[in-house]
N, C-alpha and C positions, 0 to 999 in steps of 0.2 A: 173526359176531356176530348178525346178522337171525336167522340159523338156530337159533342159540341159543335168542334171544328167542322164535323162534314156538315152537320145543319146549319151553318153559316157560308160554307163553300155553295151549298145549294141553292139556300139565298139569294148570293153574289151572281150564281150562276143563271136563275133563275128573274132575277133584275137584270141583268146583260141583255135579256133574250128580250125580256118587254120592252128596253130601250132602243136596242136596235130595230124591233119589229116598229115602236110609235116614229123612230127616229125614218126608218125607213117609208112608211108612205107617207108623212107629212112631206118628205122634201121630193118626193116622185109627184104628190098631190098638188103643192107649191110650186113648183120648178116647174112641173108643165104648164099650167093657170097661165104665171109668169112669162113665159117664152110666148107661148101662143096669144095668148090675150095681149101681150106688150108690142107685138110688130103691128099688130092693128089701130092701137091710138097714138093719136102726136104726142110729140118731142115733149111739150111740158106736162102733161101728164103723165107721160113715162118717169118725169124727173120728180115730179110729184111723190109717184108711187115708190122710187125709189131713195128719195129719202123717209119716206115715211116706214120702210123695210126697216133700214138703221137704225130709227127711233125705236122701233121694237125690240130691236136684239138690245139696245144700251138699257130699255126700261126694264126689259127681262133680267140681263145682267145684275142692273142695281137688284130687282127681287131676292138673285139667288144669292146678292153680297148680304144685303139685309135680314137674310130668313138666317143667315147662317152667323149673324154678330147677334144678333137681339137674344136677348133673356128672356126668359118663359116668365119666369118671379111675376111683371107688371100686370100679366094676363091673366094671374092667378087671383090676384083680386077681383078682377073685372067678371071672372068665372064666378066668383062667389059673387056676386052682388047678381049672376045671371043678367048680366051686358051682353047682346048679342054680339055673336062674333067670336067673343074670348077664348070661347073650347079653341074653334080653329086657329086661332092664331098659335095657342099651346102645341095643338097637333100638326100646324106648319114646321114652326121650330124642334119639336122634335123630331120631325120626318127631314131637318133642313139637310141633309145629305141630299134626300132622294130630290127634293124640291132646287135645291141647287142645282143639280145636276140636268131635271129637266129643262128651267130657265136658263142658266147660264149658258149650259153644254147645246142642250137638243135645241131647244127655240132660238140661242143664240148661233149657234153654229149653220143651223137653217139659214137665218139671216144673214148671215157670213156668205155662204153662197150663194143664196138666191140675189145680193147684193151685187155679185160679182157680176152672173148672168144679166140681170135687168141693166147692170154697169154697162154691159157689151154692146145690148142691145140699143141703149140711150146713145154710147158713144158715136154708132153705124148711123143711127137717126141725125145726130150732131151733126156728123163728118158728110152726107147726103146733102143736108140742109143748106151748109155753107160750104161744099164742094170743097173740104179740105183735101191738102194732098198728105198729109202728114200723119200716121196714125194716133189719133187723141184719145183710144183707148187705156194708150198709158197714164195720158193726164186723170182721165177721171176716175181708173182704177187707184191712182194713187191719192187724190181727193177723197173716195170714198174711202178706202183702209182710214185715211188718217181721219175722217171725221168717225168711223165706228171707235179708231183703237182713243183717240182726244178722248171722245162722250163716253165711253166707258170706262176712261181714268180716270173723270169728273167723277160720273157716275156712282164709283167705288167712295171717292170720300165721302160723296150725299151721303151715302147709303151705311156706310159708318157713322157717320153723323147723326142721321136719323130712321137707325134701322126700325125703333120699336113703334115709330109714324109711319113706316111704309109697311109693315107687317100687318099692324093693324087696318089700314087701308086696304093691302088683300084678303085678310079675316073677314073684312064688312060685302067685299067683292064675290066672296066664295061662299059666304053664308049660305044663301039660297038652294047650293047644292051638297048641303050638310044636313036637310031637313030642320029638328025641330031643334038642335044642339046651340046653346049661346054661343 
């Protein structure tokens, strides 16, 4: 039973360390992109790019709600009939911890801040533009939270609603990097 336990502490241990390592330079890779690259183009392209951030973090969201309601059962037919896709969608769903946690946690938490940043960045460009005196940084930080935390409430019931149509639609997206496996 000890044995058990430390092979699964190591595990835990062991997933920490890749999460934090993936989680750490997408958002040093992103965050800079973002800063740098964002003071260079105008106002609506900045706004552009930054709601198109949020649509990410809320699609990712629904993924990790979805991988983690749906039932394998559907795609076990689909496996037997060899419908491409069906393996992975099975080995989504039962990997839906880890896959949760990269969508929801890593990609969305990315977007969580890189939202905030390009947030800053658009507001300064806003406030320049029309010479406000008032700082509107608060306005659009509170715009942005509330359109990620809204679309990601949406989100959650899509995605309960239709988790084993969005699973399947990542199965058909991911196939390609699963080689020859339906």
């Amino acid at each position: 039973m000890k044995q058990k336990n430390s092979k699964k502490n190591n595990e835990n241990i062991k997933w920490f360390i890749e999460v934090f390592i993936i989680t750490f330079i997408l958002s040093l890779f992103f965050s800079y992109i973002s800063t740098i690259a964002l003071n260079d183009i105008p106002m609506v392209p900045a706004i552009i790019i930054l709601l198109a951030v949020i649509f990410v973090g809320i699609i990712f969201d629904i993924i990790g709600v979805a991988v983690t309601v749906a039932g394998e059962e559907e795609f076990h037919a689909k496996a037997t009939k060899k419908i491409p896709g069906a393996k992975v969608a099975v080995k989504l769903i039962r990997s839906s911890a880890k896959v949760a946690n990269i969508c929801a946690d890593v990609i969305g938490d990315i977007c969580g801040v890189l939202s905030g940043a390009i947030s800053a960045i658009v507001a300064m460009k806003i406030a320049n533009s029309y010479e406000l005196s008032f700082p509107v940084q608060f306005l659009i930080s509170a715009l942005v939270a509330s359109l990620t935390v809204g679309g990601k409430a949406l989100g959650k019931g899509f995605a309960g609603k239709n988790s084993g149509k969005i699973v399947w639609l990542v199965s058909k997206v991911l196939k390609p990097f699963y080689g020859n496996e339906n």
